[in-house]
N, C-alpha and C positions, 0 to 999 in steps of 0.2 A: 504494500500500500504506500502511496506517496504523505507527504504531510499532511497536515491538518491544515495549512495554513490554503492548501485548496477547496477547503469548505468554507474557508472565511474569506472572501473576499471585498474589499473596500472598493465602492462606485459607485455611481450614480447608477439608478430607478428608472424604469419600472419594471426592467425586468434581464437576469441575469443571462439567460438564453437567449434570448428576441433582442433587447439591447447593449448591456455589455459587451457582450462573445463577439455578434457584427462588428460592433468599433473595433473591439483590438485588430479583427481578421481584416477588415478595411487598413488598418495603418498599416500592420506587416505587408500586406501586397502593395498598399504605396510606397511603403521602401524598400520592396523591389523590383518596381518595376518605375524607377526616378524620372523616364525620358519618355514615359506616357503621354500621351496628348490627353487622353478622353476614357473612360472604363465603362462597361456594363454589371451590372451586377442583377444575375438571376436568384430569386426565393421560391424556395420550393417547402412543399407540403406545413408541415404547421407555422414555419415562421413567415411564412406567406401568408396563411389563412388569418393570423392572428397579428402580423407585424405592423402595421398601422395603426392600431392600440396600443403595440406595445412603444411604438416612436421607433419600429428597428429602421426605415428610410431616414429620420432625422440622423441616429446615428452614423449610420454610413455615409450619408452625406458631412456631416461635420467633420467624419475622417478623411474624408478625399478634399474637402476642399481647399484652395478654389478650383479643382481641374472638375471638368463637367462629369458626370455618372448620371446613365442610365438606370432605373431597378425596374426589374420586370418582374411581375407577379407572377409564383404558378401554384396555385394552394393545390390545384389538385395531382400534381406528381408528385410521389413519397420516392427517395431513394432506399433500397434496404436496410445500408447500414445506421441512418437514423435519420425520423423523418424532420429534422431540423436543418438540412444543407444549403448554402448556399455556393454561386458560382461566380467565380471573379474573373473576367476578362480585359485584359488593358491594350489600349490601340496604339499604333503610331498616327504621328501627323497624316499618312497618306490611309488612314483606314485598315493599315494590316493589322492581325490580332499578332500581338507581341508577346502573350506569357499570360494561360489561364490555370485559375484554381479551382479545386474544387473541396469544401473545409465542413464539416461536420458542430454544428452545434450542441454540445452534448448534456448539456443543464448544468445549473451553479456557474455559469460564465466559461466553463472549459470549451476548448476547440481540439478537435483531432484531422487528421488530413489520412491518406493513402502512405503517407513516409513517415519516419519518426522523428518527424521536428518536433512534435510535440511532446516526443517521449520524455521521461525522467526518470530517475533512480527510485526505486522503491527505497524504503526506509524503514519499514514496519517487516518485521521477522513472519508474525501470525498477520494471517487473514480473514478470524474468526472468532466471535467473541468466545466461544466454547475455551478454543486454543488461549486465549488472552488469562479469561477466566482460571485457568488451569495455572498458568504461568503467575497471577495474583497471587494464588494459593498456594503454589510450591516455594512462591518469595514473600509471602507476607506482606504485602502490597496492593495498593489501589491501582485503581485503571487510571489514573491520572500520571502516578508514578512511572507505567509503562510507558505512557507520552514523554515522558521527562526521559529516560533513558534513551529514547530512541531518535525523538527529535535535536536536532542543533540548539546552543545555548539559546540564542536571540529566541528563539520562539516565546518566550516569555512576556518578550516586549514585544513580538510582535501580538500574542494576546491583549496586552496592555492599550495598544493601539485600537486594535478592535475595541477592547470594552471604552475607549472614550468615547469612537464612534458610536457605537450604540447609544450608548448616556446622550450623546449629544441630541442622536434623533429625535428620542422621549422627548427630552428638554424642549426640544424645536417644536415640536408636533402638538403639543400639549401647546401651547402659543398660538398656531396656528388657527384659522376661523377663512369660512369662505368655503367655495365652491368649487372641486377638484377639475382638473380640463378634460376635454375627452368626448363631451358632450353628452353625458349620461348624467349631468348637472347635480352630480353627490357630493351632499352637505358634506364638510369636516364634522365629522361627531367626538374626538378624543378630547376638546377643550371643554366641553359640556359635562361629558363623561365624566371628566377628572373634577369640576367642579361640584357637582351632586355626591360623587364619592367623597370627596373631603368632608361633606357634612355626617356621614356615614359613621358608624362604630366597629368596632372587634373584627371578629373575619370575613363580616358584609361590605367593610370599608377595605379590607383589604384585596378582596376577591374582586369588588369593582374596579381600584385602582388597578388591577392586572386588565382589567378588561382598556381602560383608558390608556394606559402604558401600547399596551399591543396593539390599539389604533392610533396611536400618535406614530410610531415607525411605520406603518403600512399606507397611513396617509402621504407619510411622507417619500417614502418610496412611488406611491400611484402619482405625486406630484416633480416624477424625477431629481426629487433629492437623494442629498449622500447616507448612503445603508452598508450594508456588511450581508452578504450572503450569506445564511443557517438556515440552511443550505440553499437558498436561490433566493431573490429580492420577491419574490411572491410569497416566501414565507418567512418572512425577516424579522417582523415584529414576534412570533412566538419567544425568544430566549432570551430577547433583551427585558421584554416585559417582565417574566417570571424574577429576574435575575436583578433589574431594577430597582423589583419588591422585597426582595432579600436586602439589597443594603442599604436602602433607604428603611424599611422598619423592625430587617431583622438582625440589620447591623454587624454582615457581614464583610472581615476586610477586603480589601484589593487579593491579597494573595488566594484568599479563600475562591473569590469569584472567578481568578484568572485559571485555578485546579477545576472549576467546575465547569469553565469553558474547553477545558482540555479535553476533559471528558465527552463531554459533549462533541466534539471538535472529531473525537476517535469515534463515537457512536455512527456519527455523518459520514464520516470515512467508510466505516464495514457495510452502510447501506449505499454509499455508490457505489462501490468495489463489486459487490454481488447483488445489486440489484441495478438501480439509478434512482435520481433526486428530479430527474426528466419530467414536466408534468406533459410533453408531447411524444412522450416514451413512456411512459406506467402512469398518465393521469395525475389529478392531485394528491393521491395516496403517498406517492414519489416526495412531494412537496411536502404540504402539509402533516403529513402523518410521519414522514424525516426530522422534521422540526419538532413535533409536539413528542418525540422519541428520544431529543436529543435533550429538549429540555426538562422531560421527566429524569432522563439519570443524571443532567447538572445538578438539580435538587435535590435529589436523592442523596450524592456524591455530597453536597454543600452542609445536611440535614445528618451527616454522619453512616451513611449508610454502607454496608459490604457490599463488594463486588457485587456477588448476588444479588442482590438487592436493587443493585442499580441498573443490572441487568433484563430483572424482571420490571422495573419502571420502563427502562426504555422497550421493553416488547409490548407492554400494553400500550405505550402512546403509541407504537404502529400498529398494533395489531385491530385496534378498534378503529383505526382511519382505513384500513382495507376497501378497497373498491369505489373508493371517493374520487368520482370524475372531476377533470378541468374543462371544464365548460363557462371560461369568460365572456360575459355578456360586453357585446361590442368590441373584444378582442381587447378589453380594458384588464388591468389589474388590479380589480376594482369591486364589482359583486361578480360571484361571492367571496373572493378573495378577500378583504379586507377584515371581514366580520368572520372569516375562518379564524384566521389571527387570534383574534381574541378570545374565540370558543378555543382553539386547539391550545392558547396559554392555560384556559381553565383544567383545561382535561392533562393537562401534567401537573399541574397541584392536586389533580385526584387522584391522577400512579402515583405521584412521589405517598403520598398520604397511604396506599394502600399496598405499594411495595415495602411500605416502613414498619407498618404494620405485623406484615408475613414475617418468612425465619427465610424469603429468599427463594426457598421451595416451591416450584409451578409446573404444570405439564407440559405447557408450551412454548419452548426455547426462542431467544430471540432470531436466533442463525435461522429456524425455521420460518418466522417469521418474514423474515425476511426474503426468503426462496420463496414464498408464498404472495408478497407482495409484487415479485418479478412476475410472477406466471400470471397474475391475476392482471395488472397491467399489460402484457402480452396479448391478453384474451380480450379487453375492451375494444370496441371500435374504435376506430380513429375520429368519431364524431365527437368522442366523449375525452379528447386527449389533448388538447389543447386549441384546438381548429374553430373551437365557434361554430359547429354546424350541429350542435344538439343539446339536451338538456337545458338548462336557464337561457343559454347564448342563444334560442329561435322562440322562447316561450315568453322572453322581455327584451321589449325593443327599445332602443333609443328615438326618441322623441324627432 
């Protein structure tokens, strides 16, 4: 497995596949192909179907400019190796095509190609929590500890980085007021949110502010602000939220939260590895049900819990998101995306709570889990995969 530090990515919104992964794949072909007059760029299958909500044409255009780019839509050709591809073609002055690509959108902002530019050194020995699990227990050790051994010093600060982004979002989003762009004309709700929660008591005030937390980063992300992929900007608010609530009222330190991002950081890891975080490759289960998995064992991890323990947190936040389509309404990241967030922050305050509970002991493994979330996103149409062509995305229209 590669670092964690590819689950976390820092960038601008709204979306880590659709707009991230474009930009970078746009600058690498403009630098190299420097003597380009003019490019084309084809979209095919879901970041077609869904890229004009998500801004992927702004992005690619902000990366090639000033030289002129074509984008040509084709929602309906899926390539096999994933249906997020695009094609890069760059001209000379007299119109000859001088050097084309062709680049794989893979979710969480990664890109892969047909060569190994994008390869990199694994770093992680196991590829399985079972195997991890086992290696805890033969070292007397957390799952965070194994991130500390395996990763490079800096990671540390590079978590540290991350969590100020995150804080920053809340901070921002929770300010924020008005009417997100896109033209499906949705109210900001997290400055509301967090206002009625403040008057709140004991764990009804707390369980709200998670809810207001989780919509301040999701707003802010659907308004192409700066996020941190856990694990993709469509579900970005789940872990800052939970993790927010910890050290603003349970008054955990910095080091505590940046062990419980680790963790988390490795949980995201073992479900792209053997499955994907894709919501136009395994739906929003990929997404959301990654995130609310990663966030159940940060808390779990943060709340003192054993391996075990944290393990069987993170299987129940995926296992109960199983079969959860992405069906964004106007190809936005927006409904229902936004108010997943904050539901899927609640339902890892109910693993952490209920894996703290148990001795740890459960029938069904996260690893399976997670083989079960592949095949199940395998099995959904592709209406139901990020394209816009089914579920909420044809049954609510924009105005």
């Amino acid at each position: 497995m590669k670092s964690i530090k590819q689950i976390y990515k820092i960038g601008k919104g709204p979306s880590a596949s659709h707009t991230m992964a474009p930009f970078k794949a746009a600058t690498i072909f403009k630098e190299r192909t420097p003597d380009a007059e003019k490019y084309s760029v084809i979209l095919f299958g879901s970041v077609a179907a869904t890229g004009k909500g998500h801004q992927t044409d702004i992005a690619i255009l902000e990366a090639f400019s000033p030289k002129n780019v074509e984008i040509i839509w084709q929602p309906e050709t899926f390539y096999p190796k994933h249906p997020n591809t695009l094609k890069f073609i760059a001209y000379s002055k007299d119109d000859k095509i001088i050097s084309e690509w062709i680049v794989y959108s893979i979710g969480g902002g990664d890109l892969e190609d047909d060569t190994d530019f994008f390869k990199t050194k694994d770093i992680y020995e196991f590829s399985t929590m079972n195997d991890i699990l086992n290696w805890c227990g033969e070292n007397g050790k957390n799952i965070w500890e194994y991130v500390n051994e395996r990763e490079k010093s800096d990671i540390w600060d590079y978590l540290s980085e991350v969590w100020k982004v995150m804080k920053k979002a809340v901070k921002q989003g929770i300010e924020e007021e008005g009417t997100l762009p896109g033209g499906l004309n949705l109210r900001r709700k997290a400055s509301s949110y967090f206002i009625r929660a403040s008057g709140l008591r004991g764990s009804l005030k707390r369980r709200s502010l998670v809810f207001a937390y989780a919509l301040a980063v999701s707003e802010q992300n659907a308004s192409g602000g700066m996020v941190v992929t856990a694990p993709t900007c469509g579900s970005c608010g789940v872990i800052p939220a939970v993790l927010y609530m910890m050290e603003e009222y349970q008054k955990f330190s910095d080091i505590k939260i940046l062990r419980a991002l680790a963790t988390a950081g490795l949980i995201g890891n073992l479900i792209k590895v053997n499955a994907s975080v894709s919501g136009a490759e395994v739906g929003c289960q990929g997404e959301i049900g990654t995130a609310c998995a990663m966030a159940a064992g940060a808390l779990t991890q943060l709340f003192g819990g054993t391996p075990p323990q944290v393990e069987y947190a993170a299987e129940m936040g995926l296992e109960h998101h199983l079969g959860l389509t992405c069906d964004p309404v106007g190809g936005l990241v927006q409904v229902p995306c936004i108010e997943r967030n904050a539901f899927a922050a609640s339902r890892a305050l109910d693993a952490n709570t209920y894996a703290i509970l148990s001795d740890g002991t459960h029938r069904v493994s996260f690893d399976k889990v997670v083989k079960t979330m592949k095949q199940t996103g395998h099995d959904l149409p592709n209406l139901y995969k990020e394209t816009s062509t089914g579920g909420l995305a044809i049954n609510i229209k924009i105005k």
